[in-house]
Structure formats: C-alpha cells, structure tokens
SEROFI-768163 format. One record per residue: residue number from 1; residue in three letters; x, y, z of N, C-alpha, C, O in turn. Coordinates in steps of 0.2 Angstrom, whole numbers. Example, Ala and Ser with C-alpha at 12.3 -4.5 7.8 and 13.67 -1.06 7.14 Angstrom:
<1, ALA, <66, -28, 39>, <62, -22, 39>, <66, -16, 39>, <71, -17, 42>>
<2, SER, <64, -11, 35>, <68, -5, 36>, <64, 0, 39>, <67, 6, 40>>
% end
This chain:
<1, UNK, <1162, 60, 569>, <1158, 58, 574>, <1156, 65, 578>, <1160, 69, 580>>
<2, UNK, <1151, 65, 578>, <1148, 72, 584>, <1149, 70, 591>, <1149, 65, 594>>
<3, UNK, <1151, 77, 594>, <1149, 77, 601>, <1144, 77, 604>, <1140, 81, 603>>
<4, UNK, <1144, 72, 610>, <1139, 71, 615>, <1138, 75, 621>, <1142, 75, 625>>
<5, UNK, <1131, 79, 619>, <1129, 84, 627>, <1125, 80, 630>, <1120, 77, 628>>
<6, UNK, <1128, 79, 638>, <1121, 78, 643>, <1118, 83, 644>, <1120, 88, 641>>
<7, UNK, <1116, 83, 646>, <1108, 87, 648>, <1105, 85, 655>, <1103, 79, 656>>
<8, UNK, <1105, 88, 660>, <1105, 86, 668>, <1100, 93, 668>, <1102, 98, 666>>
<9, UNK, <1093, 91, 670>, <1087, 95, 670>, <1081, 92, 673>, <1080, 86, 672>>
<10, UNK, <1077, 94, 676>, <1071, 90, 680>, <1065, 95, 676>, <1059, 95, 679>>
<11, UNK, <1067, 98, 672>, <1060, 104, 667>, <1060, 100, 660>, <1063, 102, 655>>
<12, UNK, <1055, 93, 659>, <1055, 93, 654>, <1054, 97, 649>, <1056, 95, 644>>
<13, UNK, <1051, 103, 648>, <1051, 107, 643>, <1061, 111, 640>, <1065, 112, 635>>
<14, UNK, <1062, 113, 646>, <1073, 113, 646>, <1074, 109, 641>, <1076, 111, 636>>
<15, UNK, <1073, 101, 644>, <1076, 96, 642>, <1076, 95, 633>, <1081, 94, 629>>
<16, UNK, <1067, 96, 630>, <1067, 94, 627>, <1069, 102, 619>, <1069, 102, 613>>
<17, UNK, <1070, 108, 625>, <1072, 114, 620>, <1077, 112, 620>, <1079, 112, 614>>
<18, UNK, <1083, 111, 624>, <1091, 110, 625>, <1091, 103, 618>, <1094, 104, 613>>
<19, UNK, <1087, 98, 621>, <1089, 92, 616>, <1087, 93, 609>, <1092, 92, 605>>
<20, UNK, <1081, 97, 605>, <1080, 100, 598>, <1085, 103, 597>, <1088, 101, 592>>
<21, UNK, <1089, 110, 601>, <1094, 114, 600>, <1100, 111, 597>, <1103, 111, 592>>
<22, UNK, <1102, 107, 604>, <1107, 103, 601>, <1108, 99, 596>, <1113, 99, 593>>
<23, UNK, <1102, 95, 595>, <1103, 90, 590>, <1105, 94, 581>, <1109, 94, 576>>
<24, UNK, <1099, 97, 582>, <1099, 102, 576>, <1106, 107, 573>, <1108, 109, 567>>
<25, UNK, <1108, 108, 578>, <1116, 110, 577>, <1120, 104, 576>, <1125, 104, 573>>
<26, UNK, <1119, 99, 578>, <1122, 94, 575>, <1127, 88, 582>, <1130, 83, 581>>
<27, UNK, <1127, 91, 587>, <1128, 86, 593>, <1122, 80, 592>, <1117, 80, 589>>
<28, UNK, <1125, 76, 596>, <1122, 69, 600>, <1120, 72, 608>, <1123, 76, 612>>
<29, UNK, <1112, 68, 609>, <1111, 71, 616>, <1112, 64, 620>, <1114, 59, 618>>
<30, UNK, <1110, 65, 626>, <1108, 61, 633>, <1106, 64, 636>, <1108, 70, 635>>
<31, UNK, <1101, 62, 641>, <1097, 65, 647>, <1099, 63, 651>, <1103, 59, 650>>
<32, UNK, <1099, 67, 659>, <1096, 63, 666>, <1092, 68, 669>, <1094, 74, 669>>
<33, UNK, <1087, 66, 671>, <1080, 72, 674>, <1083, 73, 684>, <1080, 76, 688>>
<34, UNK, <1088, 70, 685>, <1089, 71, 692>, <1097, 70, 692>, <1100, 68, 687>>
<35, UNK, <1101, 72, 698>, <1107, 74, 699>, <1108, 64, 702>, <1113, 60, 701>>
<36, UNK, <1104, 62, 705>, <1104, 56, 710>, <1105, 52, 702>, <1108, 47, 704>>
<37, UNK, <1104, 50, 695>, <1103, 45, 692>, <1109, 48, 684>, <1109, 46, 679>>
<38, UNK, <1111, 54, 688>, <1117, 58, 683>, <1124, 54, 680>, <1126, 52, 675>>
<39, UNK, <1125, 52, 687>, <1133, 50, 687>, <1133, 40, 684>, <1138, 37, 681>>
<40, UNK, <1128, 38, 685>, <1127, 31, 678>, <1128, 34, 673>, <1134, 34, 671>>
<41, UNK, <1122, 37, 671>, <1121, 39, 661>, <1128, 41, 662>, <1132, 37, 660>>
<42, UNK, <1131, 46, 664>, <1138, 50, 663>, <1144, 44, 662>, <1148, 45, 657>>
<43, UNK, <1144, 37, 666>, <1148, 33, 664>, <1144, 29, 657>, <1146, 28, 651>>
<44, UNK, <1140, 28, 659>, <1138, 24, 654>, <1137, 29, 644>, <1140, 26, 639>>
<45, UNK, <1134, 33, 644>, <1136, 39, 638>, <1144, 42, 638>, <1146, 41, 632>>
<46, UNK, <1148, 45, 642>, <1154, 44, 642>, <1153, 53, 637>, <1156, 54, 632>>
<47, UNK, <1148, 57, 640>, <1149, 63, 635>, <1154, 68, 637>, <1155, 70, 643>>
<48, UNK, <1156, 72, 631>, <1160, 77, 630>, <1161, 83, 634>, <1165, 87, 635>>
<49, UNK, <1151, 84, 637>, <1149, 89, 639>, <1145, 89, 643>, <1142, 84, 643>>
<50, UNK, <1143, 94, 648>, <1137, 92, 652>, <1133, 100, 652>, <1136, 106, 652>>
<51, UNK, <1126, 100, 653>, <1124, 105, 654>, <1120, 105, 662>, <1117, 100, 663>>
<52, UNK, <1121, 108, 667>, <1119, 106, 672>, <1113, 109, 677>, <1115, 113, 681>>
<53, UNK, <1109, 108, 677>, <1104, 113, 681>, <1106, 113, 689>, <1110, 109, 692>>
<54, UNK, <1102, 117, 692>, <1106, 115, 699>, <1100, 114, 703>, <1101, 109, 707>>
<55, UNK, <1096, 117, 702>, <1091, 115, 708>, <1085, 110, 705>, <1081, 112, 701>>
<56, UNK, <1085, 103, 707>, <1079, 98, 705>, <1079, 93, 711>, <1083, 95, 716>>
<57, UNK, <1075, 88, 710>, <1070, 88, 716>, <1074, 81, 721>, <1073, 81, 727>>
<58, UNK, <1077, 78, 717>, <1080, 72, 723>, <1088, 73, 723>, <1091, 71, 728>>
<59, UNK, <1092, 75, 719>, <1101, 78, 720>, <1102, 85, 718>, <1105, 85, 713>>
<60, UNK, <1101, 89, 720>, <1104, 97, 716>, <1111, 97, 710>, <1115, 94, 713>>
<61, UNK, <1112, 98, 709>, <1114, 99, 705>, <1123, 99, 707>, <1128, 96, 704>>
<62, UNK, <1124, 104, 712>, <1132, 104, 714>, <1132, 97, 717>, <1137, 94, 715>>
<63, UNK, <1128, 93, 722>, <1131, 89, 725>, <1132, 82, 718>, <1137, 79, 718>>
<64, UNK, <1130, 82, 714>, <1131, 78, 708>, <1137, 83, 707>, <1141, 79, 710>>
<65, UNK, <1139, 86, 706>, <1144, 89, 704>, <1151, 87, 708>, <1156, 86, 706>>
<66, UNK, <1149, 85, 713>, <1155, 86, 717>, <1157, 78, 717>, <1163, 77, 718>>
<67, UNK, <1152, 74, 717>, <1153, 67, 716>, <1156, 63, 708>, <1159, 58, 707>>
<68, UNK, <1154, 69, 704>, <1159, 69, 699>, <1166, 70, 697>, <1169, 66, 693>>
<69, UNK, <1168, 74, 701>, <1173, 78, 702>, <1179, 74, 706>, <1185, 76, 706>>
<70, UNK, <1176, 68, 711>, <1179, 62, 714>, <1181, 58, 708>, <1185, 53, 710>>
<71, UNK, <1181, 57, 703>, <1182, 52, 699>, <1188, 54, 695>, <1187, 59, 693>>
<72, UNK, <1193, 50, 692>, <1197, 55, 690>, <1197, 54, 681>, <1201, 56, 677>>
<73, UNK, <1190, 49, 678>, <1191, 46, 674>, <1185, 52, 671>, <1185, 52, 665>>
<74, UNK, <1179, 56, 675>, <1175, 61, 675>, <1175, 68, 674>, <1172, 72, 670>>
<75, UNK, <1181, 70, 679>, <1183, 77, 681>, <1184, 82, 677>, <1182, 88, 678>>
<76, UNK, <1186, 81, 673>, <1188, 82, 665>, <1182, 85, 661>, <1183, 91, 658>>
<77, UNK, <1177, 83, 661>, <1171, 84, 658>, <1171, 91, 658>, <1175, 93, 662>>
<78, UNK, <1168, 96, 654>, <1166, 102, 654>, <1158, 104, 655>, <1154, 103, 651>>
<79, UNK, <1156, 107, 661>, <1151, 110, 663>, <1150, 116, 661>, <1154, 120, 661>>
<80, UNK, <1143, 115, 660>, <1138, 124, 658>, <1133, 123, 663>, <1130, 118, 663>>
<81, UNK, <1133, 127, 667>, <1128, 128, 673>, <1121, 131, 668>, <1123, 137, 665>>
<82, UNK, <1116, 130, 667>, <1111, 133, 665>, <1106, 132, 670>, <1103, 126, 671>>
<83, UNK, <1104, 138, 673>, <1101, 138, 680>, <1095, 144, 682>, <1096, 149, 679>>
<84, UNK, <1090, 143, 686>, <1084, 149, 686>, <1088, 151, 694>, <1089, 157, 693>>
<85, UNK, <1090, 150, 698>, <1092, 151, 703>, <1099, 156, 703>, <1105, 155, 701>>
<86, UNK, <1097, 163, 706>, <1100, 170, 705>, <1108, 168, 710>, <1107, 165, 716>>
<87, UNK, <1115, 171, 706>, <1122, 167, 711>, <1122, 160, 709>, <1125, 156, 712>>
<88, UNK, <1119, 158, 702>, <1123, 153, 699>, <1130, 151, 699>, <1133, 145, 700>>
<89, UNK, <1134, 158, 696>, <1138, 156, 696>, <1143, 155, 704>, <1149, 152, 704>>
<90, UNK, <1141, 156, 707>, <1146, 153, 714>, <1145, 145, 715>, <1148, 141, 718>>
<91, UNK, <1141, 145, 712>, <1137, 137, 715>, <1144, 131, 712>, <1148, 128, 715>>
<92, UNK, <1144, 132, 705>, <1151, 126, 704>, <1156, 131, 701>, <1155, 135, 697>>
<93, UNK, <1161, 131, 706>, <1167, 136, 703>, <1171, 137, 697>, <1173, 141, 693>>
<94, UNK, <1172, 128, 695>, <1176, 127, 690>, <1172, 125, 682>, <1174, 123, 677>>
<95, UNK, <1166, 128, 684>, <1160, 126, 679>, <1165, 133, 672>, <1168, 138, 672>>
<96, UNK, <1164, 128, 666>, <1166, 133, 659>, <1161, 140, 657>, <1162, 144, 652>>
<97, UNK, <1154, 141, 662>, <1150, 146, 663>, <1144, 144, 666>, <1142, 138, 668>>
<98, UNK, <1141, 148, 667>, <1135, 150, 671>, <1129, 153, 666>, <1130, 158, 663>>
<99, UNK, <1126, 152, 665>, <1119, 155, 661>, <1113, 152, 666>, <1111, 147, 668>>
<100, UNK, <1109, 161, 666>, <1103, 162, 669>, <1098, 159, 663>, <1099, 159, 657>>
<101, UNK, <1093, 156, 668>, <1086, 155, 664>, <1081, 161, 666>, <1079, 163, 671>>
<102, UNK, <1079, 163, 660>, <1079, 161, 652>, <1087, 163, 647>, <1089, 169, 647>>
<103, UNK, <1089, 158, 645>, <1098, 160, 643>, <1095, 160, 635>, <1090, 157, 632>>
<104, UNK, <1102, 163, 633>, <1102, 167, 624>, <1103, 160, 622>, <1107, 157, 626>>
<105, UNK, <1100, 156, 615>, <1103, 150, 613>, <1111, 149, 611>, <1115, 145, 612>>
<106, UNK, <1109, 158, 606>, <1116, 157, 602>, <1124, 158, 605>, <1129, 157, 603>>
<107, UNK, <1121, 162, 613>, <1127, 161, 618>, <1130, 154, 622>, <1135, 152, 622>>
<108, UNK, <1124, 150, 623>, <1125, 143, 624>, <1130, 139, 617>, <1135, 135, 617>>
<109, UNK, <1127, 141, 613>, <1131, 137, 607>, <1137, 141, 608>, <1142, 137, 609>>
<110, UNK, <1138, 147, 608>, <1145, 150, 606>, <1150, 147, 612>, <1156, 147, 611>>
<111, UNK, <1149, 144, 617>, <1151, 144, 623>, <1155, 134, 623>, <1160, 132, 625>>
<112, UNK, <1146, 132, 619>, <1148, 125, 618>, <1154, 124, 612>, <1158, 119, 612>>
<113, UNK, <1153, 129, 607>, <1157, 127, 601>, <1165, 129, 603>, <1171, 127, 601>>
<114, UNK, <1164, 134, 608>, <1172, 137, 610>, <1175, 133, 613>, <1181, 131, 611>>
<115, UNK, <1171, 129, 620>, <1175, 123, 625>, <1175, 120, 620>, <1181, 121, 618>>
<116, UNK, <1172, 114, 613>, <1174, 108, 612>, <1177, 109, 606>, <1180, 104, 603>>
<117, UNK, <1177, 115, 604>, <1182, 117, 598>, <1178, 115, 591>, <1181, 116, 586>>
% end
C-alpha cells in the first residue's frame, strides 16, 4: 500500500503540480484548498503526510497547524511547509522542512522519501 500525501494549498495550479508529482512517484494524494476545511479531510484520509502552505485565504496555514497539533491522534503526522512567503521556516518549528516557492521537485521528493522511509 502507498503513502498518502495531503496537499494543503489554495493555488490550484500547486495543487494540481504537487498531485501529478506525487502520484507519478507512486504516492496516494488528498486535497484541502484552505487551512479552515484541513483538519476533516486529515481525519477522515488519515494521511501519512502533509504538505502545507501557509498563506491562503480563510485559515493560514500555522493556525491549522496549531489546531492540529491539539489532537494527540494528529500530532504525529509529518509536515513540509512549501510556502511563497520569505521566513517560512520560523512559521511551524516542528515542521520536517521548509521549502520556498518555486521549490526543486527532486528535493521535495528526497525530503518525502527520507521522513516516510
């Protein structure tokens, strides 16, 4: 069975290069286009992984994070911050990295294949 990436993005075009990328490597994907309809799909898909933007239009990105992070059945998940906003990396501390936009694919992969092994 493959692992499942979310994809947490309000840039359909992200969404849909992140979801070909991954898929084609051989993950399972999920969407959510906003941080406010994130932590459903998260229970209900139950993925391995998440990619998270930070800045979108009705939840940002940390405050879904932080709402996550309440849960102890969630917490666990591993985050990739992939973000256009410069000091990404301060925004979630405990994120497994930080990648500016426009980010290298085959760094994302290396990054994803190393956290889920």
């Amino acid at each position: 069975m493959s692992h499942k990436i979310m994809i947490v993005d309000d840039d359909p075009e992200i969404v849909s290069y992140l979801k070909e990328l991954l898929e084609d490597n051989g993950y399972a994907t999920c969407v959510a286009t906003d941080g406010s309809q994130a932590l459903d799909i998260v229970r209900q898909e139950n993925p391995d992984l998440i990619t998270l933007d930070l800045e979108m239009p009705d939840e940002w990105g940390p405050r879904f994070y932080r709402r996550l992070s309440q849960h102890d059945a969630l917490r666990s998940i591993p985050v990739i911050v992939i973000s256009g906003l410069s000091g990404s990396k301060y925004a979630i501390p405990r994120a497994v990295a930080s990648l500016n936009k426009p980010f290298d694919k085959d760094e994302l992969l290396r990054l994803i294949t190393q956290t889920l092994g």
